[in-house]
N, C-alpha and C positions, 0 to 999 in steps of 0.2 A: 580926560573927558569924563563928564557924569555919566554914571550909567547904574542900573537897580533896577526895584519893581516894589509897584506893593498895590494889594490885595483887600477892597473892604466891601462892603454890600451895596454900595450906590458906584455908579459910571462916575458919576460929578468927585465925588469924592475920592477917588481913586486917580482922578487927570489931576485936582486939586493937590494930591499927596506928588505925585511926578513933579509937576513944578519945581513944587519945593525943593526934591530932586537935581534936577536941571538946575536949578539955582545955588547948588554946593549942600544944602543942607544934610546934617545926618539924619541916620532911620529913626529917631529919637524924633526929631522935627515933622520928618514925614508924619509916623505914626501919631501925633499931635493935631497937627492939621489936618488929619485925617478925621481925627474925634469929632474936632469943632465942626469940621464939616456935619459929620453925620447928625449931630444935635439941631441942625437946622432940620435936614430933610428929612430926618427918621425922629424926629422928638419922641416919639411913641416906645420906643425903645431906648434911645440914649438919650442923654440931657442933662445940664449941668446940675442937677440933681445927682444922678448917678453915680456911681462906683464901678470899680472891678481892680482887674490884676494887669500887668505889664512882665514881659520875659527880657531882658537886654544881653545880648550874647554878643562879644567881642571876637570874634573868631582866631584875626593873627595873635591877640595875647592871650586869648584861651580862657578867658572869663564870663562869666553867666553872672546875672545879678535880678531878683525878682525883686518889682517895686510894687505894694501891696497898697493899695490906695482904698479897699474897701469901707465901708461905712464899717464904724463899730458903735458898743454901747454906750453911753454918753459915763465920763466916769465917776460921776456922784453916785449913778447909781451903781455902778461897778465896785465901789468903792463900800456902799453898805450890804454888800451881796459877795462877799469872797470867798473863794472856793471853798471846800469844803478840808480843814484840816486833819491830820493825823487822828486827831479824838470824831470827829464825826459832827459836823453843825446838821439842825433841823432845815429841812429842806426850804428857800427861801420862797418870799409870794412869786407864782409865774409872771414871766415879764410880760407884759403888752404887747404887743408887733404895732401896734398903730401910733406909738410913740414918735413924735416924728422932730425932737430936737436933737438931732445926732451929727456925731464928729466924724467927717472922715478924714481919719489920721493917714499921716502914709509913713508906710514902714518899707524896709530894706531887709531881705534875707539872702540866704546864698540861696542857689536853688539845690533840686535834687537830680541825681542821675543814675540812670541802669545800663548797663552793656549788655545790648542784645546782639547777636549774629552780625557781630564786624560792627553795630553803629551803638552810637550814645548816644539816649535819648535823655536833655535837658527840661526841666519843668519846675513846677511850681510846688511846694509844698503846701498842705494844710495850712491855710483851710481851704483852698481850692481845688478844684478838679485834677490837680497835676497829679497829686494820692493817689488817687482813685485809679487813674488812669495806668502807674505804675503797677500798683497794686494787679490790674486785670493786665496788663503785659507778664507779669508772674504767672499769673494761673494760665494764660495762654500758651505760655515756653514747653507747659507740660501737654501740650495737646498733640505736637507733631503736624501742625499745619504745614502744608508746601507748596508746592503750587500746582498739585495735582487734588488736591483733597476737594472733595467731593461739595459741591454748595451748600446743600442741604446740613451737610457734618460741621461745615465753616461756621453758617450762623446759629445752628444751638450753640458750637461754642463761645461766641460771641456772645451768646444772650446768657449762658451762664455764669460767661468772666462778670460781663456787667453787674448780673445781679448780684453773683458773691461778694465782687468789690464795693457794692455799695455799703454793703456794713460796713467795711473797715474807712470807708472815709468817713462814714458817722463816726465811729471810735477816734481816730485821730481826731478829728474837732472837738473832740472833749478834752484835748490836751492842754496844760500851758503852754503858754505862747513859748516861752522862754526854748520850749526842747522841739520848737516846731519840724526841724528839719531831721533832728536825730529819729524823733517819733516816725518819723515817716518814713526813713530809711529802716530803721527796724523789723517797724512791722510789718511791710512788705517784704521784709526778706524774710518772715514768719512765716508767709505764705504757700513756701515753697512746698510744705509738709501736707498744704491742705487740698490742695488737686486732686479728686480721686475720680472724677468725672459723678458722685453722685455728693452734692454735697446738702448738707441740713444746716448750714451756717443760718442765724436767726436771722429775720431781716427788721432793721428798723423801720421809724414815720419817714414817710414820703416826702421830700422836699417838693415846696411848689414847684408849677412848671418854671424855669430858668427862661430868661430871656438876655440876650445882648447881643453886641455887635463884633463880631472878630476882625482885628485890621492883622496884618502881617506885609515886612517891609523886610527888603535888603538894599544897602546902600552900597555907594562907587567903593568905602573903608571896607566893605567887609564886617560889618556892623548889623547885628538881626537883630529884629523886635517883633515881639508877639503878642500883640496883647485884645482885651476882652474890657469893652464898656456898655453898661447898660443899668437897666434903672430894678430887675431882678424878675419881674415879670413886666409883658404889656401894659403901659400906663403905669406901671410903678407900683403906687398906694395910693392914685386915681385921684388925690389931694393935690392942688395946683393954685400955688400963689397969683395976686393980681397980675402978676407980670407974664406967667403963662407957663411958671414952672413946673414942672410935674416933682414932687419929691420919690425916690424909691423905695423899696419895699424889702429889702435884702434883710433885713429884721425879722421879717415870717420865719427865715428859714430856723431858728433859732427854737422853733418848737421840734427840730425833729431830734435836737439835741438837750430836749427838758428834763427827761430820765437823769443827768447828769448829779442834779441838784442843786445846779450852779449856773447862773448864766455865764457864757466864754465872753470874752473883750469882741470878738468880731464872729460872724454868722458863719454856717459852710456853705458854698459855693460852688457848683459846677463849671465856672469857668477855669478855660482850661489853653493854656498858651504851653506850644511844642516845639523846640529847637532839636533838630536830630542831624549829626554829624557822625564822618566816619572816622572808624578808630584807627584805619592804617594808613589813611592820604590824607592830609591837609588839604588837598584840591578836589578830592573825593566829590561824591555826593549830598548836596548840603540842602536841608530842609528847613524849612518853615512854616509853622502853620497853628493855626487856633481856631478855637469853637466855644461858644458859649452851652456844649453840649456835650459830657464828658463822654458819652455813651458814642457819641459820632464822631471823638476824638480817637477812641478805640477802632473803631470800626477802619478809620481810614490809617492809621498809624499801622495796626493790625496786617491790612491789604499793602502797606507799602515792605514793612519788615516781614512779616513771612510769607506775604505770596508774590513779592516779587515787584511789585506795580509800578507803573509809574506813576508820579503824583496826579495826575491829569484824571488818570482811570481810576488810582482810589478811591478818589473825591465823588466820580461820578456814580461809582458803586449804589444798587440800591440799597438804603440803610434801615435800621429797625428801633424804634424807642422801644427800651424796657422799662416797664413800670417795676420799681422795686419792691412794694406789698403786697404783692397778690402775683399770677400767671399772664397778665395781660401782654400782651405785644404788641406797641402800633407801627406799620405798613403807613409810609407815606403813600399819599394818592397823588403824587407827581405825575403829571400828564405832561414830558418832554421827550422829544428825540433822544436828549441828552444821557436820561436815566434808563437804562431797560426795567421791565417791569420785574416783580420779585416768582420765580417761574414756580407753577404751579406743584410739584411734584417739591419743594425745598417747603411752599405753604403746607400741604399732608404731612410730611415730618414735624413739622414743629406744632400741628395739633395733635398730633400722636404721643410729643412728647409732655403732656398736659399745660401747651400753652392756647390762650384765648387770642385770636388774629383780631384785631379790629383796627378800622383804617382813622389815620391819623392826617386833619385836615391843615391846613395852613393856616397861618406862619409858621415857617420850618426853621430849624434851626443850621446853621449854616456852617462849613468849613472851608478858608479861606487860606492858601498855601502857596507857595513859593519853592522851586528847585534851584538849585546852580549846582553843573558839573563843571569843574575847571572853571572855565568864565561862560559856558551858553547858560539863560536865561529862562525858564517855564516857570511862569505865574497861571493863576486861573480862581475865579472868586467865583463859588460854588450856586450854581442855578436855584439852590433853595433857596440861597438868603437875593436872588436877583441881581446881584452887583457884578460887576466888570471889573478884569483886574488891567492896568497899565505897567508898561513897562518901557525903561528907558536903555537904550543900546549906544556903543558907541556906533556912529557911521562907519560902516566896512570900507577899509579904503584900498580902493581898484589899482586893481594889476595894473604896470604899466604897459603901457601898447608897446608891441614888437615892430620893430621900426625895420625895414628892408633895406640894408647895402645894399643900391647897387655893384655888382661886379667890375671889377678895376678894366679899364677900355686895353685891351690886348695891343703888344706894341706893332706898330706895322711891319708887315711883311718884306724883308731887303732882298731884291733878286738882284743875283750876281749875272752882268751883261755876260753874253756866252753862252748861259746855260738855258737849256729848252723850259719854256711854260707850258704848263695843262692848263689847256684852252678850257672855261666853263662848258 
């Protein structure tokens, strides 16, 4: 019997991905059909225009495989623009961002994984958000988070991992492609020495704001996918063919890595697709989940590994954008039952600790996640991005009704003639 779940920001979209479901198809299909859906109802965000990343975790064979579909730089010009060799070339003319004949190639890597506290956390390497996001699970390990720590002490350290980690996902995007995954296992395990709770790591340019859509899917195999489409921001690069296409804009990002001297084959990227499994049950606790927002990847990953959460409650956590150049912090202004508001007394501390609070208005960025223990089922597609997750169960099937023997009819009573009866 089919049974799954999956997770994307439209209702439609999410009944549309169950079908499929219900229809035999793998998380592979679902998460497919999921996209196509969303480029109708969300065009503004995703569209056949657009790019992003994909996570595929096989669970019973124990394989993870990221499929990288991002837009990259068209290669004639890649090709008169190569990196900088051992003797040193002059820095090449900067690139464009409005360039808009580009290839999106799709590439295959392995992905990257860390062991934290009983689970393995699966992701994506460079140039996506999966870095990054490693990277601030290191600086976290050193904080001592538990499940008693204090809210206020939770999210400076979360706005610290964040902002430290963002340099080093700059620095890994400056790498060759060729060592993408070694790069990234490295240097995050560089990290370990830099925790000091006051740190002065530089920060680089600000990547635009990120935009896209997170699907996440489990199928009847045992089959996850995690993945992130969209067009890089809102509208894209607001350029839109006669047929009604929008092209993306993932190209901007490419200035925050200009210091290099070199433009990379493909942009960085805060999407961010998360497979977390346990490291001593195979039927353990099994996650799913993605964000087109590395910072709200952290935040919820964060709430599920060390403070215990369930995925329902981390998701619903109130979460905080960090701006990476400056002190700013945005405060969603989510007006839900869903979300509690961020309590007054955890806002004093973090202006104390010279950050600027200022409220951050919608569209939110969204995290979209999936559990299974053993075989029960929690889905839930996060109230910022609006969407409703679906899920497919096998029918429970009912006890059988206890059926009553009658008691076997007693044989008659033989009275020996002679002998006296008791009269009723």
């Amino acid at each position: 019997m089919a049974h799954g779940a999956v997770a994307t920001d439209e209702e439609e979209c999410s009944r549309v991905g169950a079908s499929i479901l219900a229809g035999g198809g793998s998380a592979v299909d679902v998460a497919v059909a999921s996209v196509v859906c969303l480029m109708v109802v969300h065009p503004h965000t995703v569209g056949p225009g657009g790019s992003g990343v994909m996570l595929v975790h096989d669970h019973k064979m124990n394989t993870t495989t990221i499929i990288d579909f991002q837009s990259a730089v068209p290669s004639a010009y890649n090709h008169q623009n190569p990196p900088p060799g051992p003797t040193g070339n002059p820095e090449p003319p900067s690139f464009h961002p409005s360039m808009l004949l580009l290839l999106s190639t799709v590439q295959e890597w392995p992905s990257v994984q860390m062991t934290l506290r009983n689970h393995t956390i699966h992701t994506s390497p460079a140039f996506s958000g999966g870095a990054q996001l490693l990277a601030a699970l290191h600086l976290l390990k050193h904080a001592n988070i538990t499940t008693t720590t204090p809210q206020h002490h939770l999210y400076h350290t979360f706005i610290q991992a964040i902002r430290t980690s963002y340099a080093y996902l700059i620095h890994l995007g400056l790498g060759v492609e060729a060592g993408l995954t070694n790069r990234t296992e490295l240097e995050t395990e560089e990290l370990d020495a830099e925790f000091d709770g006051e740190t002065d790591t530089p920060l680089p340019r600000q990547l635009p704001e990120q935009a896209g859509s997170p699907v996440s899917v489990m199928d009847t195999f045992d089959q996850y996918v995690a993945t992130v489409v969209g067009l890089g921001t809102h509208f894209g690069s607001r350029y839109m063919t006669r047929h009604g296409i929008l092209f993306n804009n993932h190209l901007s990002n490419l200035r925050a890595t200009a210091g290099a001297g070199y433009v990379p084959s493909r942009p960085v990227t805060s999407y961010t697709p998360v497979v977390i499994t346990d490291m001593n049950r195979i039927c353990g606790p099994r996650v799913v989940l993605s964000s087109p927002e590395v910072g709200a990847a952290v935040q919820v990953v964060g709430q599920l590994i060390f403070r215990d959460r369930p995925l329902i409650d981390a998701i619903k956590q109130r979460r905080v954008t960090v701006s990476a150049d400056n002190n700013l912090v945005l405060v969603d202004d989510l007006r839900s039952d869903e979300v509690a508001p961020l309590p007054g007394d955890v806002r004093n501390y973090l202006e104390a600790q010279n950050n600027t609070l200022r409220i951050l208005y919608p569209p939110y960025a969204g995290v979209n996640g999936i559990t299974k223990d053993k075989d029960a089922l929690t889905s839930w597609s996060d109230s910022r991005g609006g969407g409703v997750a679906h899920r497919l169960e096998p029918p429970v099937k009912p006890k059988p009704q206890e059926t009553q023997t009658p008691p076997p009819t007693p044989p008659p009573e033989v009275v020996t003639p002679g002998e006296p009866q008791m009269m009723p």
